[in-house]
SEFIZA-3560 file (N, C-alpha, C; in Angstrom, 3 decimals):
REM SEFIZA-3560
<numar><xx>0.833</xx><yy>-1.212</yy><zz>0.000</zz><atom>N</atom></numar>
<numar><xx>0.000</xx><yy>0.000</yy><zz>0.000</zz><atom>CA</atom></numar>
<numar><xx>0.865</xx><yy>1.259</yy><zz>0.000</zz><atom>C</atom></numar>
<numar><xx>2.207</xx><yy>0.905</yy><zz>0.841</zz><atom>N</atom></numar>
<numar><xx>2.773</xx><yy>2.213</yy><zz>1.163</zz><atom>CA</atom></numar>
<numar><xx>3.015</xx><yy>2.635</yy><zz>-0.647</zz><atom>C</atom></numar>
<numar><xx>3.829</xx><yy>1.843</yy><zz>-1.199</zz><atom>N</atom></numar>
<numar><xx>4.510</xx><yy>2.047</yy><zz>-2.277</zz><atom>CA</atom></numar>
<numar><xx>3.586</xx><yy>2.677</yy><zz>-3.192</zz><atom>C</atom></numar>
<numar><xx>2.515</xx><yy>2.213</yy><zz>-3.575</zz><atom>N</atom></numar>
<numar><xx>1.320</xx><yy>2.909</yy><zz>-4.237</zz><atom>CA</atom></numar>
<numar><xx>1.378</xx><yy>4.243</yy><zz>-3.920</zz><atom>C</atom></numar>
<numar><xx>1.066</xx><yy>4.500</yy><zz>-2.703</zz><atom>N</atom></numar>
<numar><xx>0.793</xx><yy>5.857</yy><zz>-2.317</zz><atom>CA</atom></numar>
<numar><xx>2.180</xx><yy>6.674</yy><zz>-2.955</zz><atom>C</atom></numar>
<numar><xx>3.016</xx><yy>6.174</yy><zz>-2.403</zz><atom>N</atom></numar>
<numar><xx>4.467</xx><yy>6.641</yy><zz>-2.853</zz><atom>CA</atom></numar>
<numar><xx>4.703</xx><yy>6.844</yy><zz>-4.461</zz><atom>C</atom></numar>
<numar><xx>4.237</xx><yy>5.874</yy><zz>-5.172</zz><atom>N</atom></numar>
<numar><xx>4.122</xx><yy>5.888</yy><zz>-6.553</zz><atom>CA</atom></numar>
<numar><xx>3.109</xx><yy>7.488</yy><zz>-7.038</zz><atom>C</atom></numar>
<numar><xx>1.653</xx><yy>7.112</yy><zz>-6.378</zz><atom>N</atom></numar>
<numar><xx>0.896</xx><yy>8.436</yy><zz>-6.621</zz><atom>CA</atom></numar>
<numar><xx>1.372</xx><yy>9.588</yy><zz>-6.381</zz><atom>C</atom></numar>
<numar><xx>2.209</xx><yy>9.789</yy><zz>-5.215</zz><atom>N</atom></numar>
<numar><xx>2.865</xx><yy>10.937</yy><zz>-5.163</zz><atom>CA</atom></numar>
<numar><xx>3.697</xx><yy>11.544</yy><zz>-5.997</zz><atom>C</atom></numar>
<numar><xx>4.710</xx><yy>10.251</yy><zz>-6.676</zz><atom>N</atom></numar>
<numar><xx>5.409</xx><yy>10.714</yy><zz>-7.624</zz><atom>CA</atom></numar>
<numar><xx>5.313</xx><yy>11.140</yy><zz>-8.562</zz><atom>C</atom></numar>
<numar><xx>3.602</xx><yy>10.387</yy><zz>-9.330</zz><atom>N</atom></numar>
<numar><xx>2.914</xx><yy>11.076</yy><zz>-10.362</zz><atom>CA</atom></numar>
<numar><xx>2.207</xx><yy>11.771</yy><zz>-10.480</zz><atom>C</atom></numar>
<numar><xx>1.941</xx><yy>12.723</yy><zz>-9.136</zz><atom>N</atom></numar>
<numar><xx>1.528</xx><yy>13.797</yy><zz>-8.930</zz><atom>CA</atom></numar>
<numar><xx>2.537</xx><yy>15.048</yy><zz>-9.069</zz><atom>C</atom></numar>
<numar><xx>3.685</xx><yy>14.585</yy><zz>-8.349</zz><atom>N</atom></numar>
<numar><xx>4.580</xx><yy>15.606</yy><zz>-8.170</zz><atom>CA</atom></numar>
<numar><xx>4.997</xx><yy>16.146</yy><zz>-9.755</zz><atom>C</atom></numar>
<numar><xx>5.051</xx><yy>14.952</yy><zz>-10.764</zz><atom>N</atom></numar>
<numar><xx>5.743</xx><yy>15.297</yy><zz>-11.750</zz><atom>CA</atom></numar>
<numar><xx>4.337</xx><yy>16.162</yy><zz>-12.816</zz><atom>C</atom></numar>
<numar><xx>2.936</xx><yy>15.305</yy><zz>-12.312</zz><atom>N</atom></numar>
<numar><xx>1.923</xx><yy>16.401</yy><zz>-12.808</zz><atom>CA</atom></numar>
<numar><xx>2.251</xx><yy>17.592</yy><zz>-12.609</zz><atom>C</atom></numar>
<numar><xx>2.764</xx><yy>18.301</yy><zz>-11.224</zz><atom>N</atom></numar>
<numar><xx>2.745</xx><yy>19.317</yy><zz>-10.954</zz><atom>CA</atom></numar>
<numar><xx>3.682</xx><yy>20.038</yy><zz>-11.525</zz><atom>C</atom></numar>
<numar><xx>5.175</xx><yy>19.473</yy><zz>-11.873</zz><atom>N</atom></numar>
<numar><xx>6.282</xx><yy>20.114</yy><zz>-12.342</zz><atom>CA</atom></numar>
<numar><xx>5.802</xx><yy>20.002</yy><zz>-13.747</zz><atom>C</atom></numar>
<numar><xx>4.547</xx><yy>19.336</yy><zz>-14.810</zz><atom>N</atom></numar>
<numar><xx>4.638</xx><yy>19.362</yy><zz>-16.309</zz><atom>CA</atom></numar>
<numar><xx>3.724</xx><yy>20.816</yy><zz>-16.071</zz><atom>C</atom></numar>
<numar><xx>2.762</xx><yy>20.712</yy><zz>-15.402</zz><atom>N</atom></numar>
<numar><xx>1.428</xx><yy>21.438</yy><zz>-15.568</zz><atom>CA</atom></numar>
<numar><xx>2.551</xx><yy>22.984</yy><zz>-15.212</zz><atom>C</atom></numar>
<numar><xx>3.516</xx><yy>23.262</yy><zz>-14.284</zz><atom>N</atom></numar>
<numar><xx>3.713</xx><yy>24.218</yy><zz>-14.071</zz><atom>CA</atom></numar>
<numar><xx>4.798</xx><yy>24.583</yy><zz>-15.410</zz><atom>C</atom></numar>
<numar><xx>5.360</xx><yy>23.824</yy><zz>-15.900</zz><atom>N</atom></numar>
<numar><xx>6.328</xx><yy>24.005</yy><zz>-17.160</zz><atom>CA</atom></numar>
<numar><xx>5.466</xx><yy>24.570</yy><zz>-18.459</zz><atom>C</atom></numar>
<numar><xx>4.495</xx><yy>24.060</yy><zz>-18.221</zz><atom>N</atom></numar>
<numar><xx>3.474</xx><yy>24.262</yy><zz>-19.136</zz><atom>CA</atom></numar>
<numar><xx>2.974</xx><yy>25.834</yy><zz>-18.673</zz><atom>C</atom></numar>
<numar><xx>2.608</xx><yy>26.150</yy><zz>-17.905</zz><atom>N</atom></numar>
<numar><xx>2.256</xx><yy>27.567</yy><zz>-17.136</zz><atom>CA</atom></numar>
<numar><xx>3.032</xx><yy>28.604</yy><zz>-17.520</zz><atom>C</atom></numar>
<numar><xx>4.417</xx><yy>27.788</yy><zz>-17.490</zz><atom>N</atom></numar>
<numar><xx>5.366</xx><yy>28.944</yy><zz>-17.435</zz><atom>CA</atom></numar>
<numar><xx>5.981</xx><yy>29.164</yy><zz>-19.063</zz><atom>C</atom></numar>
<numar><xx>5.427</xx><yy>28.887</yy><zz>-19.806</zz><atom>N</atom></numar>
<numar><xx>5.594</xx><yy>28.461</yy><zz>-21.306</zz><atom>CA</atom></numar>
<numar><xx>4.388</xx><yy>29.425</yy><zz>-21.873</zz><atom>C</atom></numar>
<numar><xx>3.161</xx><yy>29.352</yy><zz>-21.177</zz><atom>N</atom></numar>
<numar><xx>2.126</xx><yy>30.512</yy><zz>-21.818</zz><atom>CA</atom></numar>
<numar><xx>1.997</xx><yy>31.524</yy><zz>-20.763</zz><atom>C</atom></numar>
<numar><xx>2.663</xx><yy>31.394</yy><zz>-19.852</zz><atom>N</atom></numar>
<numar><xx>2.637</xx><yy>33.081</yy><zz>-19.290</zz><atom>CA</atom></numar>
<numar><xx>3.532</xx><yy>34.161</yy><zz>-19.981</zz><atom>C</atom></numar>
<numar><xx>4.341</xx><yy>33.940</yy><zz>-20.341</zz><atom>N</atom></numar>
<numar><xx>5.121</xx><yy>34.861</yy><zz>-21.376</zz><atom>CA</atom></numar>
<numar><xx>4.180</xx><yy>35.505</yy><zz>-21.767</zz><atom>C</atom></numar>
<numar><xx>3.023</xx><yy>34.621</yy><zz>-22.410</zz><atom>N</atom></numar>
<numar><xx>2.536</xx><yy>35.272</yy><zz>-23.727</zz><atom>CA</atom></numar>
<numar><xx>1.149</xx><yy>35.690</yy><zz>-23.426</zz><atom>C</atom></numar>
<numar><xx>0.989</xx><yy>35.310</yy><zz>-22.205</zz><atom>N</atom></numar>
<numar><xx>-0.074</xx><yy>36.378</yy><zz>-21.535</zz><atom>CA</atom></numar>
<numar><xx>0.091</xx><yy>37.719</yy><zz>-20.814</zz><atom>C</atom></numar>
<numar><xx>1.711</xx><yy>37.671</yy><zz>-20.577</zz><atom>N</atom></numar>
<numar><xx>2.650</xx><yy>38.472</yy><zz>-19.945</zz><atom>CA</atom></numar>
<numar><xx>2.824</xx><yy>39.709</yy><zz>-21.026</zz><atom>C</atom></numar>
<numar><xx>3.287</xx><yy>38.881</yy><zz>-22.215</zz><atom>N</atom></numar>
<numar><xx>3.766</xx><yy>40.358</yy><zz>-23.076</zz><atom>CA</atom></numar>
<numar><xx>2.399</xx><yy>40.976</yy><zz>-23.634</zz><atom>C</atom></numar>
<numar><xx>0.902</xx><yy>40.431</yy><zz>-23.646</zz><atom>N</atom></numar>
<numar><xx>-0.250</xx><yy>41.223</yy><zz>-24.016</zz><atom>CA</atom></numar>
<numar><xx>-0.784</xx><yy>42.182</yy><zz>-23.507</zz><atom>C</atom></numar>
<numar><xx>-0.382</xx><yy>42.225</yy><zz>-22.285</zz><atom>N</atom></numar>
<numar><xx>-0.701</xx><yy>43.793</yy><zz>-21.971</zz><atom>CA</atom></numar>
<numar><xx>0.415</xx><yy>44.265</yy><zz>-22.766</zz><atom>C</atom></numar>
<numar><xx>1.945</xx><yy>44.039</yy><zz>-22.454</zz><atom>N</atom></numar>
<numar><xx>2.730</xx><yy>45.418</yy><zz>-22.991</zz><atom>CA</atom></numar>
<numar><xx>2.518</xx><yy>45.882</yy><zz>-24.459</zz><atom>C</atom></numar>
<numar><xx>1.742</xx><yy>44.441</yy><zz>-25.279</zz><atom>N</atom></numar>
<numar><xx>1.317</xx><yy>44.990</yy><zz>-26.214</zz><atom>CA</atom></numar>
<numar><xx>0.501</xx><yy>45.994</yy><zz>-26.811</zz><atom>C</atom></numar>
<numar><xx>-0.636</xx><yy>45.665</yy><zz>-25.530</zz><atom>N</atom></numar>
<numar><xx>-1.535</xx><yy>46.901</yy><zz>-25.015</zz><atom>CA</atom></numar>
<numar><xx>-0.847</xx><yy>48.255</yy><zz>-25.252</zz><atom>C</atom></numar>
<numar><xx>-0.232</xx><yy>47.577</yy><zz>-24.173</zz><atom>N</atom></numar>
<numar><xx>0.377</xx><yy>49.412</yy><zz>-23.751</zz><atom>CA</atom></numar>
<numar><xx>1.066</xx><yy>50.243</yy><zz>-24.796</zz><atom>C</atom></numar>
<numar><xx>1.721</xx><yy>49.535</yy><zz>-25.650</zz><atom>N</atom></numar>
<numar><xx>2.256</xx><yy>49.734</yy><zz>-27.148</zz><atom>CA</atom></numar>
<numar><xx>1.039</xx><yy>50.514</yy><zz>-28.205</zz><atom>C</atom></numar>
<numar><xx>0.190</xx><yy>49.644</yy><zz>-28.194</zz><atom>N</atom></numar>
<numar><xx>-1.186</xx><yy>50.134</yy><zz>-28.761</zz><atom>CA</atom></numar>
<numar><xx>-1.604</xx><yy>51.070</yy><zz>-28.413</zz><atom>C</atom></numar>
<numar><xx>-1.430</xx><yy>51.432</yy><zz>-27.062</zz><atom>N</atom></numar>
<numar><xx>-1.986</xx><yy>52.680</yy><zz>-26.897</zz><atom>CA</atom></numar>
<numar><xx>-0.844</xx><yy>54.001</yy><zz>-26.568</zz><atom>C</atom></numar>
<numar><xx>0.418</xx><yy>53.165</yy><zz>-26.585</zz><atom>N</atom></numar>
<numar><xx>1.329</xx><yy>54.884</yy><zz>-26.717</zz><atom>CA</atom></numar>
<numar><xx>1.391</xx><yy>54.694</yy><zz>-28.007</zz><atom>C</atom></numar>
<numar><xx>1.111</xx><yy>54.168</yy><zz>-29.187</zz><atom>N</atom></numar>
<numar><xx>1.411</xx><yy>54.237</yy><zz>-30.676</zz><atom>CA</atom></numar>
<numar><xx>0.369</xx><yy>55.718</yy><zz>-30.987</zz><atom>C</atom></numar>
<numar><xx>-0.976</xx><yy>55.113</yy><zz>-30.610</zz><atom>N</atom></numar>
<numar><xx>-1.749</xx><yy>56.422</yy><zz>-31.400</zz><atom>CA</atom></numar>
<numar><xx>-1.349</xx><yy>57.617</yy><zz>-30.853</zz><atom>C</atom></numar>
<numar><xx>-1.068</xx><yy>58.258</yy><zz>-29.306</zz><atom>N</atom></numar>
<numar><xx>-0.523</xx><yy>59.222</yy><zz>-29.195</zz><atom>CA</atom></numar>
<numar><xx>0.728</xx><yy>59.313</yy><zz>-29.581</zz><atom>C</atom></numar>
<numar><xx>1.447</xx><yy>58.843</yy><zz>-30.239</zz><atom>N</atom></numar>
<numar><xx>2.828</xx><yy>59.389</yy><zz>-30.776</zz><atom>CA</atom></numar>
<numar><xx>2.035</xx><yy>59.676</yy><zz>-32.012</zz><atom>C</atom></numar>
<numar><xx>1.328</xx><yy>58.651</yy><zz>-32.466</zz><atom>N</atom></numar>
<numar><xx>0.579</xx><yy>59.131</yy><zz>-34.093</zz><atom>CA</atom></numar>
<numar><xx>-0.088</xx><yy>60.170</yy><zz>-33.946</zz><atom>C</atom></numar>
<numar><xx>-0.942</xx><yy>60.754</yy><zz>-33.446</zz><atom>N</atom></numar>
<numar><xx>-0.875</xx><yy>62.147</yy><zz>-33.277</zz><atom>CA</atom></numar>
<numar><xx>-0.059</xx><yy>63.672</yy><zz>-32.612</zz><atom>C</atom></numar>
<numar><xx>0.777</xx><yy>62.959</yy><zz>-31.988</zz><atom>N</atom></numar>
<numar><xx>2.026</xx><yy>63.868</yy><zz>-31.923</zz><atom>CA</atom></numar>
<numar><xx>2.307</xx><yy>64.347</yy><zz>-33.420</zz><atom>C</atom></numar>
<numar><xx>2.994</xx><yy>63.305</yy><zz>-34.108</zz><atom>N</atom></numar>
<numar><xx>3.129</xx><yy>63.448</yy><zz>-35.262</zz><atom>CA</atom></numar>
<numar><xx>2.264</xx><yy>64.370</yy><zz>-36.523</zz><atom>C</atom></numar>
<numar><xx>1.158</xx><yy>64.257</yy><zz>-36.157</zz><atom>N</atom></numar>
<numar><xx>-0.054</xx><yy>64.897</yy><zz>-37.120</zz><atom>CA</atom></numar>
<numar><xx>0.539</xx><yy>66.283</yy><zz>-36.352</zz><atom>C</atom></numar>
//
């Protein structure tokens, strides 16, 4: 029984290290959408600077 449990743990633990590899693989790219934002929106005021 122990070993089972011991086993589940292990394939939990490594759930946890894929699922977080995985996390950390699309946070980037939820990360850089605001600054894209923010890009988007200092673009039009420089574009009207410009005008």
């Amino acid at each position: 029984m122990k070993k089972i449990i011991l086993e589940n743990l292990l394939i939990k633990k490594i759930l946890d290290n894929s699922v977080r590899i995985v996390k950390q693989q699309y946070m980037p790219t939820t990360k850089s959408r605001p600054s894209q934002k923010k890009i988007a929106i200092i673009h039009p005021e420089s574009a009207t600077i410009t005008k």
